[in-house]
C-alpha positions as CSV (number, residue, x, y, z in Angstrom):
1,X,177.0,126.2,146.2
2,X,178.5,123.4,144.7
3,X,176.7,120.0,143.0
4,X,176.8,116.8,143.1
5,X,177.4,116.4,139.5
6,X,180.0,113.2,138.9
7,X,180.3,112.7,142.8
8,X,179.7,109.1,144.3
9,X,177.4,108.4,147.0
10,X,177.5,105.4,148.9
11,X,174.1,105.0,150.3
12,X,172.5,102.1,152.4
13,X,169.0,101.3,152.8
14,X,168.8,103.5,149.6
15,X,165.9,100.8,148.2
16,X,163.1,102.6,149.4
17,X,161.8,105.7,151.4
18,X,164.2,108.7,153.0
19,X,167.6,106.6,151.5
20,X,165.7,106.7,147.6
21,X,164.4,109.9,148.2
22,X,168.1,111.2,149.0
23,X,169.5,108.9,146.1
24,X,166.9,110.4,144.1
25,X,168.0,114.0,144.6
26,X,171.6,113.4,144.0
27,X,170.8,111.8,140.8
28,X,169.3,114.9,139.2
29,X,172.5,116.5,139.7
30,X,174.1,113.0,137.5
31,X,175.6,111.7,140.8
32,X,176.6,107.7,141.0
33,X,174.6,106.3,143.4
34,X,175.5,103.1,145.3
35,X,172.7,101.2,146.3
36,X,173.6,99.4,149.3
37,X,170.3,96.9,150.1
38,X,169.2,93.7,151.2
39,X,165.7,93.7,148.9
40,X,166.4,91.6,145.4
41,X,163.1,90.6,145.4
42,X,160.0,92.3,145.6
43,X,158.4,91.9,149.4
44,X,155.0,92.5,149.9
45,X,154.8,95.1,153.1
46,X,157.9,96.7,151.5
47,X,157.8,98.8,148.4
48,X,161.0,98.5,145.8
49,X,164.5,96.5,145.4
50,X,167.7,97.2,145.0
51,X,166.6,97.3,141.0
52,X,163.8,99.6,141.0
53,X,165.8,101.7,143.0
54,X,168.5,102.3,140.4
55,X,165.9,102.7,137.9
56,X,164.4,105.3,139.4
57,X,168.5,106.6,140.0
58,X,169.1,106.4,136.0
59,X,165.5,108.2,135.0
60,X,166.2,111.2,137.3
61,X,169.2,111.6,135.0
62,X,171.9,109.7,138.0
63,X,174.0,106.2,137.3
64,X,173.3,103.8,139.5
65,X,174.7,100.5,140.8
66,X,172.8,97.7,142.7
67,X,174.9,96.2,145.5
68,X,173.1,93.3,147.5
69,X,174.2,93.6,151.3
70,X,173.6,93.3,154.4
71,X,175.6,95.7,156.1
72,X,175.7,93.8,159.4
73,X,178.5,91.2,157.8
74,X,181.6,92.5,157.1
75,X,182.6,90.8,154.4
76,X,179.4,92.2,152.4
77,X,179.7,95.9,153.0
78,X,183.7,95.3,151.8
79,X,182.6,93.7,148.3
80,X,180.2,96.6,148.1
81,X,182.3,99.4,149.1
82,X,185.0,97.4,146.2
83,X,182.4,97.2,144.0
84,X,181.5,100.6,144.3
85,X,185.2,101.8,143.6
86,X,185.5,99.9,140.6
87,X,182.7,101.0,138.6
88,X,183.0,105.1,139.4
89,X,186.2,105.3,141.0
90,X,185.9,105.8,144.1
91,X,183.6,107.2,147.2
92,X,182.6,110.7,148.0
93,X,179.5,110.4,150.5
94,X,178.5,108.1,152.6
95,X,175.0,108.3,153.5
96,X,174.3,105.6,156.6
97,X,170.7,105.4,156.3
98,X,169.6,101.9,157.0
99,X,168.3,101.1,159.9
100,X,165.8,98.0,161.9
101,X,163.4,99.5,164.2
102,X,161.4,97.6,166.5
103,X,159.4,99.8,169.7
104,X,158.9,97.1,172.1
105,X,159.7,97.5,176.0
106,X,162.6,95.9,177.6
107,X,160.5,93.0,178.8
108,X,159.1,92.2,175.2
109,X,162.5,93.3,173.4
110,X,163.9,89.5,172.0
111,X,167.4,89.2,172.4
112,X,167.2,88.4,168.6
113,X,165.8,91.7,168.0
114,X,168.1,93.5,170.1
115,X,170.9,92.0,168.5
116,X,169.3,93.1,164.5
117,X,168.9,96.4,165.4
118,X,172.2,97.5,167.0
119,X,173.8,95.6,164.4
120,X,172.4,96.9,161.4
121,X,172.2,100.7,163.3
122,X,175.4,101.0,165.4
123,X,177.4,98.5,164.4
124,X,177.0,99.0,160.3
125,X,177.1,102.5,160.5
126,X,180.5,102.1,162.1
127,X,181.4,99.4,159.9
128,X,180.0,101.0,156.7
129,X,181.8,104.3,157.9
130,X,185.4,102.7,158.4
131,X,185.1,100.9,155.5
132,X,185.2,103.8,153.3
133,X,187.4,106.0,155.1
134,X,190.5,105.3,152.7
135,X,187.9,106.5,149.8
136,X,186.4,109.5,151.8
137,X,190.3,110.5,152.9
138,X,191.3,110.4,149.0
139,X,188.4,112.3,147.8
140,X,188.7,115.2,150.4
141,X,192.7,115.4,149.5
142,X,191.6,116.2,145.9
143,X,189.8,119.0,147.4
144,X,186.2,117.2,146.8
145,X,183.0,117.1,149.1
146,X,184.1,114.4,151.3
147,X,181.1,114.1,153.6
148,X,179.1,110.9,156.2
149,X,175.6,111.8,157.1
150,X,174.1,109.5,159.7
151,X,170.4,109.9,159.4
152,X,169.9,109.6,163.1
153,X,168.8,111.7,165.9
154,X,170.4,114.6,168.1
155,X,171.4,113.2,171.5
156,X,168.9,114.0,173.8
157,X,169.4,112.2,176.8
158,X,166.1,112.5,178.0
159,X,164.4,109.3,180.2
160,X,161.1,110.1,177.7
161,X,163.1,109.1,174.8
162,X,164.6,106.1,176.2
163,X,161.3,104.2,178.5
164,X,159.0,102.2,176.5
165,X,161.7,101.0,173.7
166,X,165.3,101.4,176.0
167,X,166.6,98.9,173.1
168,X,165.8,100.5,169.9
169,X,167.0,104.5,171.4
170,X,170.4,102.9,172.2
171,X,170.9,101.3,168.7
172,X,169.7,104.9,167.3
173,X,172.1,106.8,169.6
174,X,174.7,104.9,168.5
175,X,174.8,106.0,164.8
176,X,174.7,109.7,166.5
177,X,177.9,108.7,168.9
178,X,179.1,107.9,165.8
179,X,178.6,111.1,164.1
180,X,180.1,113.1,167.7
181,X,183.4,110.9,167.8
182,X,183.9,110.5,164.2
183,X,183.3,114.3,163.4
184,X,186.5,115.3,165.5
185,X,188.4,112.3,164.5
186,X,188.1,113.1,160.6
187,X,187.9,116.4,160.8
188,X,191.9,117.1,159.9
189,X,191.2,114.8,156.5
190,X,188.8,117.3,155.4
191,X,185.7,114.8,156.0
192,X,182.3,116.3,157.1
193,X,180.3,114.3,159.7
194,X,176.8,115.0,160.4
195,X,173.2,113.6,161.5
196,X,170.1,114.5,159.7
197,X,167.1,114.2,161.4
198,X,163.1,114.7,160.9
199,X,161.1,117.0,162.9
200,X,157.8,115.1,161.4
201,X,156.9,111.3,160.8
202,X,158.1,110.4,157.1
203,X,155.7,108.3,155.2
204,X,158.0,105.3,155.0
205,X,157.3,101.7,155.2
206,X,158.3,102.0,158.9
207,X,155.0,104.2,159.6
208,X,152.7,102.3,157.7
209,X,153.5,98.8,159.1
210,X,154.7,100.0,162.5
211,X,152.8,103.1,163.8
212,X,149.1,103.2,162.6
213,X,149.2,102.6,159.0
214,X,147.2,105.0,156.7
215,X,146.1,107.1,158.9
216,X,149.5,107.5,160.3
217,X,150.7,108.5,156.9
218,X,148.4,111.3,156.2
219,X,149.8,113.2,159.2
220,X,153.4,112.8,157.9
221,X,155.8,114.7,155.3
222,X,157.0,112.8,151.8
223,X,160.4,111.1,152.2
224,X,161.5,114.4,149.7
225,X,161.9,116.7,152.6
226,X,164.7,114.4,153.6
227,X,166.3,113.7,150.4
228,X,166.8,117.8,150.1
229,X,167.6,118.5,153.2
230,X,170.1,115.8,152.6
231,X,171.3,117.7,149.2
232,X,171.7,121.1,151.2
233,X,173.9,119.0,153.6
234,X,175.9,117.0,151.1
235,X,176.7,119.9,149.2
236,X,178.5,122.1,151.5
237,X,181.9,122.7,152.2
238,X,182.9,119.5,154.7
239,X,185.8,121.9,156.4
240,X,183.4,124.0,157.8
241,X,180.1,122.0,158.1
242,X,180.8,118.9,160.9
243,X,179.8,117.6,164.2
244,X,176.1,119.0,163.7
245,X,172.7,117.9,164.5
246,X,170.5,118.8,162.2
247,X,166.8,118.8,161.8
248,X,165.1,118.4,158.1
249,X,163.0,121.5,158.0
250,X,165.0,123.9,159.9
251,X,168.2,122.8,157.1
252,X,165.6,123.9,154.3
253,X,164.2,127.1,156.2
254,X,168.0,128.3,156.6
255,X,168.9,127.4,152.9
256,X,165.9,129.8,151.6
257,X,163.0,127.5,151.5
258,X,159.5,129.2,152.4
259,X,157.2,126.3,151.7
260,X,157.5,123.7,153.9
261,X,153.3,122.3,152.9
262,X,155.0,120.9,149.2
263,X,156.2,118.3,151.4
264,X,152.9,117.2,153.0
265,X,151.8,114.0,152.4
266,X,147.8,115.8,153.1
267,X,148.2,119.2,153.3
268,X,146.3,120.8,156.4
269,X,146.4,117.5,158.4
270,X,148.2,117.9,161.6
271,X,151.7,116.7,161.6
272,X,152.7,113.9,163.6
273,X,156.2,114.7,165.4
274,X,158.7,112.2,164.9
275,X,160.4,110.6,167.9
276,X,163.6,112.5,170.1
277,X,163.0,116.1,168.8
């Protein structure tokens, strides 16, 4: 299996939870890591910025770059994607993690809201995606890992996974369209497109301000199990690895990994499954 050793991730949302943990991972291997975030200052419901992040890039032996953006505005995600190309030249990965969530009914869903969450979810995955394409297109033709991973769910068009939050589903489904389109469209430059999804709730900020706080968390899996699902992922050969829709643990179980309680954020608890698996 090949590494990530010298290889260039472009990574939003990569200041905290599953995008660090995936950053994180890459790094050990002495990948370049582009953090793509809006957090310069510390927030207090939100752990890390854009600078703690790359700290914690450089000490797990990675080089990292801070890049403030918001990746709903074009013009941001350009100077990023620039920025990114002039410090380590060039992009092999882009990892689309950012993403707003807000579970509110169609009634209660503010126009405002619906707007921030298919624009940071559909629409900058897309943009973020397309943006980078001349990098990904270059890296593949020097017969690299050229690879997008959404982290986003499998399509299941279900009514369960749609009533109740109709707004924020869509926004979600939209960075997996992306992955089904895109996949096929790419797939004669040698890029790799796939989703990466969890079976369990991932003790992230989301969980603990959004769905029951510590008590939540308890019954959910570190943000690791991610970040090496995502390495398994990143690392294989783009030709032959595209258009899937893969599920954290089951990545692991097929690469050779027999113990899934290391990632338990309290071992024995009951796990709490995540939303449209």
């Amino acid at each position: 299996m090949a590494d990530l050793k010298g290889k260039t991730l472009f990574i939003t949302g990569a200041s905290r939870g599953i995008g660090l943990a995936i950053a994180t991972r890459a790094a050990r291997d002495g990948a370049n890591i582009a953090v793509a975030a809006k957090t310069a200052e510390p927030h207090p419901k939100l752990p890390g910025t854009v600078y703690t992040a790359v700290e914690d890039i450089e000490k797990a032996g990675g080089k990292g770059l801070a890049c403030i953006c918001d990746i709903r505005f074009e013009e941001q995600v350009q100077a990023a994607i620039d920025k990114t190309v002039e410090t380590f030249g060039g992009i092999d990965i882009v990892v689309n993690n950012a993403s707003a969530i807000n579970l509110t009914d169609t009634p209660s869903t503010t126009m405002k809201r619906y707007d921030l969450m298919h624009g940071v979810n559909t629409r900058g995955t897309f943009l973020c995606s397309k943006l980078a394409l001349p990098h990904l297109t270059k890296a593949a033709k020097a017969g690299g890992l050229a690879h997008i991973l959404n982290i986003s769910p499998p399509l299941n068009m279900e009514t369960r996974w749609f009533q109740g939050h109709v707004a924020y589903t869509m926004a979600k489904f939209g960075m997996s369209m992306c992955v089904l389109g895109m996949a096929g469209e790419f797939k004669g430059r040698g890029i790799g497109v796939n989703a990466l999804w969890p079976r369990t709730a991932i003790a992230t900020a989301a969980v603990q301000n959004l769905l029951g706080g510590d008590a939540s968390m308890k019954r959910c899996r570190k943000p690791e199990i991610m970040g090496d699902a995502a390495y398994v992922i990143l690392t294989s050969d783009p030709k032959q690895n595209t258009g899937r829709f893969l599920i954290d643990d089951a990545v692991l179980t097929e690469a050779g990994v027999t113990d899934l309680d290391q990632y338990a954020m309290t071992p024995g608890e009951e796990l709490m499954p995540d939303f449209f698996v």
